[in-house]
N, CA, C and O atoms as a Tinker XYZ file with bonds, in Angstrom:
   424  protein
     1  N      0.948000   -6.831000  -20.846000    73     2
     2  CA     1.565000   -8.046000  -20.360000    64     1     3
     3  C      2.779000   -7.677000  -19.512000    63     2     4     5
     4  O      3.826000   -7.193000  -19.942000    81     3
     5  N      2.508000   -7.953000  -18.336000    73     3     6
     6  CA     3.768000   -7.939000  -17.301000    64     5     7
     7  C      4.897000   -9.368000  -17.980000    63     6     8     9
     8  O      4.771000  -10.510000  -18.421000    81     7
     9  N      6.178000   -8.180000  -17.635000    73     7    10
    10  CA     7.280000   -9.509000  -17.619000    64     9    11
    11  C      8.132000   -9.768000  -16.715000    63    10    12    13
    12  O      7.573000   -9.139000  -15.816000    81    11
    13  N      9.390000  -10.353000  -16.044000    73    11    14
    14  CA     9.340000  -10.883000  -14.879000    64    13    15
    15  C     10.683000   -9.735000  -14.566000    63    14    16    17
    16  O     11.571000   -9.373000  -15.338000    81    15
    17  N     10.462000   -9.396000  -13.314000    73    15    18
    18  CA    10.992000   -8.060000  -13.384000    64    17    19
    19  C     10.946000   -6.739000  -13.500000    63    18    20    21
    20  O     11.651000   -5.921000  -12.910000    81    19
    21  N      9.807000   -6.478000  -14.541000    73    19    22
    22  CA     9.013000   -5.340000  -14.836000    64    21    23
    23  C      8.428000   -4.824000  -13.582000    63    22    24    25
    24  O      8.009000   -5.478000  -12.627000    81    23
    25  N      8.466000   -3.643000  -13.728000    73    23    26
    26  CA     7.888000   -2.385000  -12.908000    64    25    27
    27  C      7.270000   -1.435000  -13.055000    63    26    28    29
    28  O      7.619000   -0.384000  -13.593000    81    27
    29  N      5.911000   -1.811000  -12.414000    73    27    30
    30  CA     4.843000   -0.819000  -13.002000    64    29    31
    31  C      4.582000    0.155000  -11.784000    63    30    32    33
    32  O      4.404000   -0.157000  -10.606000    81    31
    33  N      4.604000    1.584000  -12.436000    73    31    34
    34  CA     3.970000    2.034000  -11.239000    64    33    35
    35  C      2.194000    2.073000  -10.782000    63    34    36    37
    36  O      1.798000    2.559000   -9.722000    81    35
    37  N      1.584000    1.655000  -11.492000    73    35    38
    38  CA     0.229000    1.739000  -11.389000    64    37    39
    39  C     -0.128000    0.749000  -11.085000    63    38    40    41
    40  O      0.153000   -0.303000  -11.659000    81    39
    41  N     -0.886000    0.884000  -10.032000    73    39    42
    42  CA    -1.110000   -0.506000   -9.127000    64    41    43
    43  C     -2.922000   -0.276000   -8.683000    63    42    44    45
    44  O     -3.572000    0.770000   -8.683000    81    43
    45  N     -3.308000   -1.514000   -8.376000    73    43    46
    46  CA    -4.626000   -1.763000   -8.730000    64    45    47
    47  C     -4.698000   -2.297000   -7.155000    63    46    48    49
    48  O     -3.792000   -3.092000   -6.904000    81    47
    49  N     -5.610000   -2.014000   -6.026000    73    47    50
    50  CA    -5.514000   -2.392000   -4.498000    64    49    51
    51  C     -6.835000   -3.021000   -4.170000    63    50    52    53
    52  O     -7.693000   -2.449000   -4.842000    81    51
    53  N     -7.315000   -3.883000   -3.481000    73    51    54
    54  CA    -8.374000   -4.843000   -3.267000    64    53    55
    55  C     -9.186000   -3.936000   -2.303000    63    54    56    57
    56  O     -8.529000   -3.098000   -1.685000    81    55
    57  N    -10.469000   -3.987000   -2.100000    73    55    58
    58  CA   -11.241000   -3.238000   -1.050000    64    57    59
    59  C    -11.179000   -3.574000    0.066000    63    58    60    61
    60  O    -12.371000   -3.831000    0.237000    81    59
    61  N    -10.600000   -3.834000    1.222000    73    59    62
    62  CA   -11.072000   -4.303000    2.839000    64    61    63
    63  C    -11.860000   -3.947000    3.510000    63    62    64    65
    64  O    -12.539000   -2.955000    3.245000    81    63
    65  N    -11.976000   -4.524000    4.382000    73    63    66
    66  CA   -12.960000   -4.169000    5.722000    64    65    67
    67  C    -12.034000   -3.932000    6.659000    63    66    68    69
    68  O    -10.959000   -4.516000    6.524000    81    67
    69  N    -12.186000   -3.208000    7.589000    73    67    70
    70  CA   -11.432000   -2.676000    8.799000    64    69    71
    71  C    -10.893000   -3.853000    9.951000    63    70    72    73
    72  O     -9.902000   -4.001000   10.666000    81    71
    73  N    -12.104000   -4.548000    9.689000    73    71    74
    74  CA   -11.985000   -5.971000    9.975000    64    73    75
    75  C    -10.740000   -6.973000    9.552000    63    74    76    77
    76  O     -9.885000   -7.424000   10.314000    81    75
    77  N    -10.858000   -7.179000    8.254000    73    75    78
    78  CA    -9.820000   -7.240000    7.266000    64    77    79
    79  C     -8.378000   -6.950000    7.421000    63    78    80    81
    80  O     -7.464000   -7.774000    7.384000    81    79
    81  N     -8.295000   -5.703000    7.596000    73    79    82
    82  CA    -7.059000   -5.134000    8.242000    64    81    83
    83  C     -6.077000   -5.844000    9.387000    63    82    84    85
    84  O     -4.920000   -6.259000    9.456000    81    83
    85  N     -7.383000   -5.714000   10.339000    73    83    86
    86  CA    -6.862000   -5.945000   11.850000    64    85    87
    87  C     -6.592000   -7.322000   12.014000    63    86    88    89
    88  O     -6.468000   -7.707000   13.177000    81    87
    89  N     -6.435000   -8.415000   10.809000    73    87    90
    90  CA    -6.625000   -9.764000   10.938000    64    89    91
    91  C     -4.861000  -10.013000   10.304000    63    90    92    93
    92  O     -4.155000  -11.005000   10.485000    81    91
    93  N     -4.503000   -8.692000    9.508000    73    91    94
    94  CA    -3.264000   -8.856000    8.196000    64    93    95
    95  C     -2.399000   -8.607000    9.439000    63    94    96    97
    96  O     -2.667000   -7.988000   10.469000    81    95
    97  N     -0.852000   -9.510000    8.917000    73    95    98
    98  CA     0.451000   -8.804000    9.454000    64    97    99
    99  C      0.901000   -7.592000    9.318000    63    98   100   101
   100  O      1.003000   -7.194000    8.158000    81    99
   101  N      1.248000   -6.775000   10.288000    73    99   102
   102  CA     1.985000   -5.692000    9.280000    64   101   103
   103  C      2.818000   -5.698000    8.787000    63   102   104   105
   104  O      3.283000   -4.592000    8.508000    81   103
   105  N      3.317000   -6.517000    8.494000    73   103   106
   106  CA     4.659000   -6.372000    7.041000    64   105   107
   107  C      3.253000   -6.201000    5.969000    63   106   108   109
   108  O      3.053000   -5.140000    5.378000    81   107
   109  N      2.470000   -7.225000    5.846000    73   107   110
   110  CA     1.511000   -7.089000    4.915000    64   109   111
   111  C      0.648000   -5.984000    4.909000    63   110   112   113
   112  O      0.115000   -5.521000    3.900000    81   111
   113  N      0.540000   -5.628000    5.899000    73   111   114
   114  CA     0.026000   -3.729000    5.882000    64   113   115
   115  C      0.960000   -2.933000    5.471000    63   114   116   117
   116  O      0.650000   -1.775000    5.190000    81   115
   117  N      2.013000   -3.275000    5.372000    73   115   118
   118  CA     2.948000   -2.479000    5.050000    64   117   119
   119  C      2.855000   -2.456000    3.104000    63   118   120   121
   120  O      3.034000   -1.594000    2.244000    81   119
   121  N      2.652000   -3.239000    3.106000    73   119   122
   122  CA     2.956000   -3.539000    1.842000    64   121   123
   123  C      1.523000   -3.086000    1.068000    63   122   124   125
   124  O      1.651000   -2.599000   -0.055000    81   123
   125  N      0.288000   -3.215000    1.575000    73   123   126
   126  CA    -0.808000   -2.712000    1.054000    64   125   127
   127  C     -0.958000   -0.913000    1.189000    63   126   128   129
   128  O     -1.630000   -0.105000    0.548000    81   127
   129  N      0.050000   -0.753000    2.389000    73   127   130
   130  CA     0.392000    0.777000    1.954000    64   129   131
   131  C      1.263000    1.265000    0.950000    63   130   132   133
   132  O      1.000000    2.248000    0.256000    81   131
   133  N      2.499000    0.462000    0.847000    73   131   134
   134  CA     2.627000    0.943000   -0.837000    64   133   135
   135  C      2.128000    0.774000   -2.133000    63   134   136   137
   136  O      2.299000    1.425000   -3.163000    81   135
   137  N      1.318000   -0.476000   -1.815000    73   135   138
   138  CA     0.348000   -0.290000   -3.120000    64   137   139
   139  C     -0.400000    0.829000   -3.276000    63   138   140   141
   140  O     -0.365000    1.617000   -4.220000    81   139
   141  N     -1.133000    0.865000   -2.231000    73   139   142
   142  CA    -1.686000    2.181000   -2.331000    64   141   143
   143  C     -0.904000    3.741000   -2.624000    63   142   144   145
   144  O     -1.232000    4.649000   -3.388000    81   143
   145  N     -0.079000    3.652000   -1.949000    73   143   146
   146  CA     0.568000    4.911000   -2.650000    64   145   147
   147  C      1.070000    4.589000   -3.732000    63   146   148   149
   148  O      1.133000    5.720000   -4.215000    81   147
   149  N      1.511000    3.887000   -4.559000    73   147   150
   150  CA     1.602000    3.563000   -6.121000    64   149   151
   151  C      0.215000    3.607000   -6.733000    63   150   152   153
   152  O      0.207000    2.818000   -7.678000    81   151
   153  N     -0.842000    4.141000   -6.604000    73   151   154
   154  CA    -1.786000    4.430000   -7.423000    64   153   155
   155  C     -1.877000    5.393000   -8.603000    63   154   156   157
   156  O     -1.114000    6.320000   -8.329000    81   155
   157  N     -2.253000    5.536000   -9.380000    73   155   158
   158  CA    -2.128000    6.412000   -9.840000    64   157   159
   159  C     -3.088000    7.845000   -9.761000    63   158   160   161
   160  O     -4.228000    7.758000  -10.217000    81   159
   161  N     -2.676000    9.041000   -9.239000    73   159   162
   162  CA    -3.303000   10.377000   -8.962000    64   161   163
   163  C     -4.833000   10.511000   -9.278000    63   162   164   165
   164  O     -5.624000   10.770000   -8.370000    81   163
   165  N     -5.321000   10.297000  -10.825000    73   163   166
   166  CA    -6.572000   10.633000  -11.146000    64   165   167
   167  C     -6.350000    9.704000  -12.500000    63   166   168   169
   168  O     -5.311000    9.449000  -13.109000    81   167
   169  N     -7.934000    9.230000  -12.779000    73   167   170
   170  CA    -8.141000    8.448000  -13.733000    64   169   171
   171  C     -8.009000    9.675000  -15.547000    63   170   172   173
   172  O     -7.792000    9.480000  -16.743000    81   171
   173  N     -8.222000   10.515000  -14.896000    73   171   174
   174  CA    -7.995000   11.627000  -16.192000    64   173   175
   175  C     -6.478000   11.688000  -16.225000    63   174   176   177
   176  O     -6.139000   11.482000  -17.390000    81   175
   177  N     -5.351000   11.894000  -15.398000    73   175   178
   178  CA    -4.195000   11.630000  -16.119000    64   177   179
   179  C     -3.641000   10.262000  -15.902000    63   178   180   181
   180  O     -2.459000   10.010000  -15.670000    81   179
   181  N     -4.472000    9.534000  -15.988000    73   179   182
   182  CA    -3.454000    8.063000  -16.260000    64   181   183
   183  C     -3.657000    7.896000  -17.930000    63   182   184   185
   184  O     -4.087000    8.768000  -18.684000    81   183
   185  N     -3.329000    6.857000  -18.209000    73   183   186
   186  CA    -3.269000    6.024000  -19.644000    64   185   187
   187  C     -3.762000    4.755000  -19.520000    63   186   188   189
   188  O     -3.183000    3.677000  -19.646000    81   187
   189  N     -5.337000    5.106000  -19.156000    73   187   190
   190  CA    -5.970000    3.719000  -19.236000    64   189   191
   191  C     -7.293000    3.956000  -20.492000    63   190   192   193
   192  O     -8.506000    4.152000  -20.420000    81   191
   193  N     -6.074000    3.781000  -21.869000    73   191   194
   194  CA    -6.840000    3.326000  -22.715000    64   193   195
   195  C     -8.323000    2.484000  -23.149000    63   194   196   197
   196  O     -9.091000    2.610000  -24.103000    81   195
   197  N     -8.300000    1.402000  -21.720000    73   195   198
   198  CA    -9.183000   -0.048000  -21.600000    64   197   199
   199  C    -10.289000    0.908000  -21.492000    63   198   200   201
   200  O    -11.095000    0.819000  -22.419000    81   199
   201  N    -10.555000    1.845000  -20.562000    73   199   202
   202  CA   -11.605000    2.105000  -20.185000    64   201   203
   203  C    -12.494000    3.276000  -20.857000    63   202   204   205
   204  O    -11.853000    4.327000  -20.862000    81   203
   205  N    -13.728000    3.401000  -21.403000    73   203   206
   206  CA   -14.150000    4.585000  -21.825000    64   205   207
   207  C    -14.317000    5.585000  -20.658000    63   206   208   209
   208  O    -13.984000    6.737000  -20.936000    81   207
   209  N    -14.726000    5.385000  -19.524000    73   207   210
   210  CA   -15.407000    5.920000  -18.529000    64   209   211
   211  C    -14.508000    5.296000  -16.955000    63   210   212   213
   212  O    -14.105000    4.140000  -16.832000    81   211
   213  N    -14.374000    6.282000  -16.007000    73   211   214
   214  CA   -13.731000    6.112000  -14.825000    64   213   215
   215  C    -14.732000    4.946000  -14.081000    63   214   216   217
   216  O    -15.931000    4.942000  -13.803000    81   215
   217  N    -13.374000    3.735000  -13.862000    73   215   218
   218  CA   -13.889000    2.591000  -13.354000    64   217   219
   219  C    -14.425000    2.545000  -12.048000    63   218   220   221
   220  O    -13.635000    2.511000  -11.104000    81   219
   221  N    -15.613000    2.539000  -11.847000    73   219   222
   222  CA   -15.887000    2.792000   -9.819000    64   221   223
   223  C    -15.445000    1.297000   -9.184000    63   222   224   225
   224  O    -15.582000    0.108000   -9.470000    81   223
   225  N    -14.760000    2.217000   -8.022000    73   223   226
   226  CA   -13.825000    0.926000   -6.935000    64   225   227
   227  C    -14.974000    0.182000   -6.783000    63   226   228   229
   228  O    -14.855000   -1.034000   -6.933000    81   227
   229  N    -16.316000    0.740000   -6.456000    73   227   230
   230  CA   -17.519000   -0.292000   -5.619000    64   229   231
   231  C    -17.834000   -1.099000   -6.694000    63   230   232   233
   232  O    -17.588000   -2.273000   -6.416000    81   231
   233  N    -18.228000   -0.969000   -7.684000    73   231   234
   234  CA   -17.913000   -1.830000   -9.153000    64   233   235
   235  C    -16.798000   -3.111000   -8.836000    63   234   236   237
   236  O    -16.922000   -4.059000   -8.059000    81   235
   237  N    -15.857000   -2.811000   -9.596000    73   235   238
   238  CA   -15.011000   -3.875000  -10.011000    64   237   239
   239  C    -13.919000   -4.426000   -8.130000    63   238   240   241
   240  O    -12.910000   -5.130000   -8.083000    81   239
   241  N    -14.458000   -3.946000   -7.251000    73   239   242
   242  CA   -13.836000   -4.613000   -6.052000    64   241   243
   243  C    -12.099000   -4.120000   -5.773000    63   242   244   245
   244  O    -11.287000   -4.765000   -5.110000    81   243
   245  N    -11.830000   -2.730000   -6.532000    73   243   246
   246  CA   -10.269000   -2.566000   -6.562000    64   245   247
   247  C    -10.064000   -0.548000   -6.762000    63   246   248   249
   248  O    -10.670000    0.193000   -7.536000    81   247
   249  N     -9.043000   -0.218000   -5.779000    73   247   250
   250  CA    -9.113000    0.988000   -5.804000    64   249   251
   251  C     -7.755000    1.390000   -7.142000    63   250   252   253
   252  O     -6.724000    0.717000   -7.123000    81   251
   253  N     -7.849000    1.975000   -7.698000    73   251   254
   254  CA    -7.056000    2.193000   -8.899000    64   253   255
   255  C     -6.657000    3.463000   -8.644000    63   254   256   257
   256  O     -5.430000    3.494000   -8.733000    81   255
   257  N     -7.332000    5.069000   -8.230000    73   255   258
   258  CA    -6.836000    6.077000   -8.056000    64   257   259
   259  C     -6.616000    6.731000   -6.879000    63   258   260   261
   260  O     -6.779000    6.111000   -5.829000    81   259
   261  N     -6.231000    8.022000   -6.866000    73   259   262
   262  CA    -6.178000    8.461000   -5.156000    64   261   263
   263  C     -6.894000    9.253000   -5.377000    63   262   264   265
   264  O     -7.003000    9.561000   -4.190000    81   263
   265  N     -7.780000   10.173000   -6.034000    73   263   266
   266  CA    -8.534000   11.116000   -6.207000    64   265   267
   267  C    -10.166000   10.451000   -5.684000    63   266   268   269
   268  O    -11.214000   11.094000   -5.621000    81   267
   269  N    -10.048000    9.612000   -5.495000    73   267   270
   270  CA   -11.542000    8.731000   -5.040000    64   269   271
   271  C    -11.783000    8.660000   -3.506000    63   270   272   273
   272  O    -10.906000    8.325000   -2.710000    81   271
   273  N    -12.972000    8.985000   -3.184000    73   271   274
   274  CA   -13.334000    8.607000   -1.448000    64   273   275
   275  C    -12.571000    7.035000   -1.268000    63   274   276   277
   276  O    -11.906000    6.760000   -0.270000    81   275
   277  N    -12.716000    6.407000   -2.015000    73   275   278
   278  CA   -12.464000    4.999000   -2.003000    64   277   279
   279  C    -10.986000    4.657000   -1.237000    63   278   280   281
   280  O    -10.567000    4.025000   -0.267000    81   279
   281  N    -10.490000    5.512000   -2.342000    73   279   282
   282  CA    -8.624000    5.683000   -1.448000    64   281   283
   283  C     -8.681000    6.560000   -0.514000    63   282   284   285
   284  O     -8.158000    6.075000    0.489000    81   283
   285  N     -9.082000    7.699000   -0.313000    73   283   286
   286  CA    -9.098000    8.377000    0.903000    64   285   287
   287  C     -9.586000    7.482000    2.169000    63   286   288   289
   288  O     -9.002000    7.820000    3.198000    81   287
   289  N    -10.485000    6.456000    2.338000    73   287   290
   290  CA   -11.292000    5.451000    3.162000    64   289   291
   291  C    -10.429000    4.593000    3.310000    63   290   292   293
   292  O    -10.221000    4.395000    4.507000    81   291
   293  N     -9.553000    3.713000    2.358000    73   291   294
   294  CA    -8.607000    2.885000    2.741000    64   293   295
   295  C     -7.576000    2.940000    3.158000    63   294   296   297
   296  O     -7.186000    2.159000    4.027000    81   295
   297  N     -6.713000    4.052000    2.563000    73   295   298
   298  CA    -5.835000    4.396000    3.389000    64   297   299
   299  C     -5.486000    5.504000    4.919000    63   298   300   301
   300  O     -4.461000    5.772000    5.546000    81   299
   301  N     -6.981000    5.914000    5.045000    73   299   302
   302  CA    -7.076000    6.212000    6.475000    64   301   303
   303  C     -7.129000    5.127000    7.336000    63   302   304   305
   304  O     -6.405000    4.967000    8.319000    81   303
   305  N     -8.207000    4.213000    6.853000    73   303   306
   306  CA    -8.561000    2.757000    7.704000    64   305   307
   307  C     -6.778000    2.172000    8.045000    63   306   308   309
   308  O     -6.371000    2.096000    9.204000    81   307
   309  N     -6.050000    1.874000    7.053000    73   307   310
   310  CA    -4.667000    1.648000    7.261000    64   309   311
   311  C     -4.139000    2.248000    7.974000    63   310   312   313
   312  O     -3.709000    1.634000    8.950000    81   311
   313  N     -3.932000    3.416000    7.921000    73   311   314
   314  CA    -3.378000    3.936000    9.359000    64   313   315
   315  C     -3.815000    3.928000   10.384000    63   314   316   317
   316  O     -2.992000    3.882000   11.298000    81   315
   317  N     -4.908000    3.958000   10.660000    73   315   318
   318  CA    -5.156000    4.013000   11.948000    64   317   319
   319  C     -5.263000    2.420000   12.691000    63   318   320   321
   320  O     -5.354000    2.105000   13.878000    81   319
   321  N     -5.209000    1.607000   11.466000    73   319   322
   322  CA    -4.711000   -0.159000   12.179000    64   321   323
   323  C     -3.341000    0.213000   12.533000    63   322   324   325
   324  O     -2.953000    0.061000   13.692000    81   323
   325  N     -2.453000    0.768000   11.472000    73   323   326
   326  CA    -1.200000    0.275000   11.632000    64   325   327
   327  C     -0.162000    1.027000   12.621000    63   326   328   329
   328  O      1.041000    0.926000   12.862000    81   327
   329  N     -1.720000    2.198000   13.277000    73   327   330
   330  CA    -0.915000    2.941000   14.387000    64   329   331
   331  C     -1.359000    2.014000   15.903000    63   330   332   333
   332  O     -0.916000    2.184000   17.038000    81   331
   333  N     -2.232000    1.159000   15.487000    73   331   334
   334  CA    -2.408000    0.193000   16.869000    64   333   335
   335  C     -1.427000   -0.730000   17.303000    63   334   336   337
   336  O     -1.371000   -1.480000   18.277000    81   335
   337  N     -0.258000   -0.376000   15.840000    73   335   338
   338  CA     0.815000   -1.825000   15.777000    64   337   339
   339  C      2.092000   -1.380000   16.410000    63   338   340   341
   340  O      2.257000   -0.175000   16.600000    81   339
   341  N      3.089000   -2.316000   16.785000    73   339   342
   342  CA     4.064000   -2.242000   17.456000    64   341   343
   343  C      5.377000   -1.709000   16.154000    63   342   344   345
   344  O      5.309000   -2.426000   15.156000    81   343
   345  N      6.532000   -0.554000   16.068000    73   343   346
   346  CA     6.821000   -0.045000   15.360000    64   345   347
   347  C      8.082000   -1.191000   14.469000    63   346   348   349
   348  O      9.026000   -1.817000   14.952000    81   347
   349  N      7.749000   -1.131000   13.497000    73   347   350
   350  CA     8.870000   -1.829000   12.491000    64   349   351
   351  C      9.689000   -1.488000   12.117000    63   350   352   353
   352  O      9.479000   -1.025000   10.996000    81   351
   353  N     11.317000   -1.370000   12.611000    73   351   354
   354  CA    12.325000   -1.188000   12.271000    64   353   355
   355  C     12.595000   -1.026000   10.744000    63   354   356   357
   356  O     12.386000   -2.083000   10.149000    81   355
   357  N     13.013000    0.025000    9.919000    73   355   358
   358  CA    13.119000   -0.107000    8.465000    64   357   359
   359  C     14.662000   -0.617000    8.203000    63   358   360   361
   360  O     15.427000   -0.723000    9.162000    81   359
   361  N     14.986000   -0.855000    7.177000    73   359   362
   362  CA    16.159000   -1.150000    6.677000    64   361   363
   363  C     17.687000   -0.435000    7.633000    63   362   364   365
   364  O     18.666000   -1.046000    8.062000    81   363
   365  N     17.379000    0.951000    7.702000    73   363   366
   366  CA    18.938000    1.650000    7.788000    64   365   367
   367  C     18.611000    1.606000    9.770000    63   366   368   369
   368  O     19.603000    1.614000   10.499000    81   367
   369  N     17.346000    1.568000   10.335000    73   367   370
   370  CA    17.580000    1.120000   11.665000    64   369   371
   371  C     17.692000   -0.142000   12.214000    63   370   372   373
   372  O     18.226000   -0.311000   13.311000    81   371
   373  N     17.185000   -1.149000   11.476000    73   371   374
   374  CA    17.735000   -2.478000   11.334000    64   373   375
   375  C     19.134000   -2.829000   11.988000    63   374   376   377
   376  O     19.472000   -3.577000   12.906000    81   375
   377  N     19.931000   -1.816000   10.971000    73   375   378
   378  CA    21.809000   -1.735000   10.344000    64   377   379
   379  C     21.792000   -0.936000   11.569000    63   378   380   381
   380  O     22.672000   -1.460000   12.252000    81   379
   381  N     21.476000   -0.325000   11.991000    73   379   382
   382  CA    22.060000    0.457000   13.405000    64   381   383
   383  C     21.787000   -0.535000   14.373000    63   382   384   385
   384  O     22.806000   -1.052000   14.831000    81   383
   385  N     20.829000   -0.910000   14.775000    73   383   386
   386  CA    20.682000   -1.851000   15.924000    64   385   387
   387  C     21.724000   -3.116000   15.899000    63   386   388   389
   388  O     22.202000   -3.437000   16.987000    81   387
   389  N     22.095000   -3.831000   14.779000    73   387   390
   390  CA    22.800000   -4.715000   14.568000    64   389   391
   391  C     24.513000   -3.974000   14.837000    63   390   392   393
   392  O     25.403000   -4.600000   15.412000    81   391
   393  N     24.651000   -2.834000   14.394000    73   391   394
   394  CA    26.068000   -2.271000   14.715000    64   393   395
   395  C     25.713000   -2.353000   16.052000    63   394   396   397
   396  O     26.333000   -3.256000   16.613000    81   395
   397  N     24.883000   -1.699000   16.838000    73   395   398
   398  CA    24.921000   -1.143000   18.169000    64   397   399
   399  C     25.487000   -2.362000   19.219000    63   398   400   401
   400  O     26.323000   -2.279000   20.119000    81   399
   401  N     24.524000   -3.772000   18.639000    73   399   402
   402  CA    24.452000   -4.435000   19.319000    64   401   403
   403  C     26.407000   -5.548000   19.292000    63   402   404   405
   404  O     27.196000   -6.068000   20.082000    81   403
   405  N     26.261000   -5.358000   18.092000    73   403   406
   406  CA    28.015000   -6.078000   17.710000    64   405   407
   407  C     28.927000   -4.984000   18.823000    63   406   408   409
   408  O     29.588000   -5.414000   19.768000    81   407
   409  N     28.810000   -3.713000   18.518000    73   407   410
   410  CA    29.958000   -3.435000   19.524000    64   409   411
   411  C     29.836000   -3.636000   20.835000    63   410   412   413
   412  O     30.892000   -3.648000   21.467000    81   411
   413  N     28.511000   -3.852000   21.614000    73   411   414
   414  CA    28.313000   -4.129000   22.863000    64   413   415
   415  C     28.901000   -5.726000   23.070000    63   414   416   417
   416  O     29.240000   -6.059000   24.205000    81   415
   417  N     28.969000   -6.327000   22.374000    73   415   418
   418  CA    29.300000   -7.564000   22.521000    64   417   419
   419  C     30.630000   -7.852000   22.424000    63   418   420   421
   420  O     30.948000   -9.028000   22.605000    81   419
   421  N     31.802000   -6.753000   22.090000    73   419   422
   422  CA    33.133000   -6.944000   21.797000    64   421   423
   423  C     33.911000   -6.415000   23.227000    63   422   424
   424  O     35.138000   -6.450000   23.312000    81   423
């Protein structure tokens, strides 16, 4: 049971189509790339008690590890959308452009 606030690192990612992709914002690509890198490594060292046997992504519709073609396929497909995209300023260049631009204006 998640509680509000809680932080898990193991994260569970939906399957797309390439199609799929090219339809999302990239903030929202952005964000399906850190899900994906919050996966967890291999279903042998996680702690998924639930399961007797390693859950297949094509099964249940969700990539759970990175050791799978499944994640290797999605998160290539992601990059190579999100290198068609125009570049997104992160947080600390944000804060530079906004300084840059305040002192030009004084």
């Amino acid at each position: 049971m998640l509680f509000v606030g809680e932080n898990t690192m193991a994260s569970k990612v939906e399957i797309k189509t390439i199609e799929e992709l090219e339809k999302m914002h990239t903030g929202t690509l952005m964000s399906r790339r850190a899900a994906l890198l919050k996966c967890e490594e291999s279903f042998e060292a996680s702690d998924h008690s639930v399961y007797n046997v390693k859950p297949s992504a094509s099964v249940t519709g969700f990539i759970e590890f990175k050791d799978t073609p499944e994640w290797q396929h999605a998160y290539n497909q992601l990059k190579e959308v999100l290198a068609t995209r125009e570049h997104v300023p992160n947080k600390q260049e944000r804060k530079k452009l906004r300084q840059l631009k305040a002192s030009k204006s004084k």
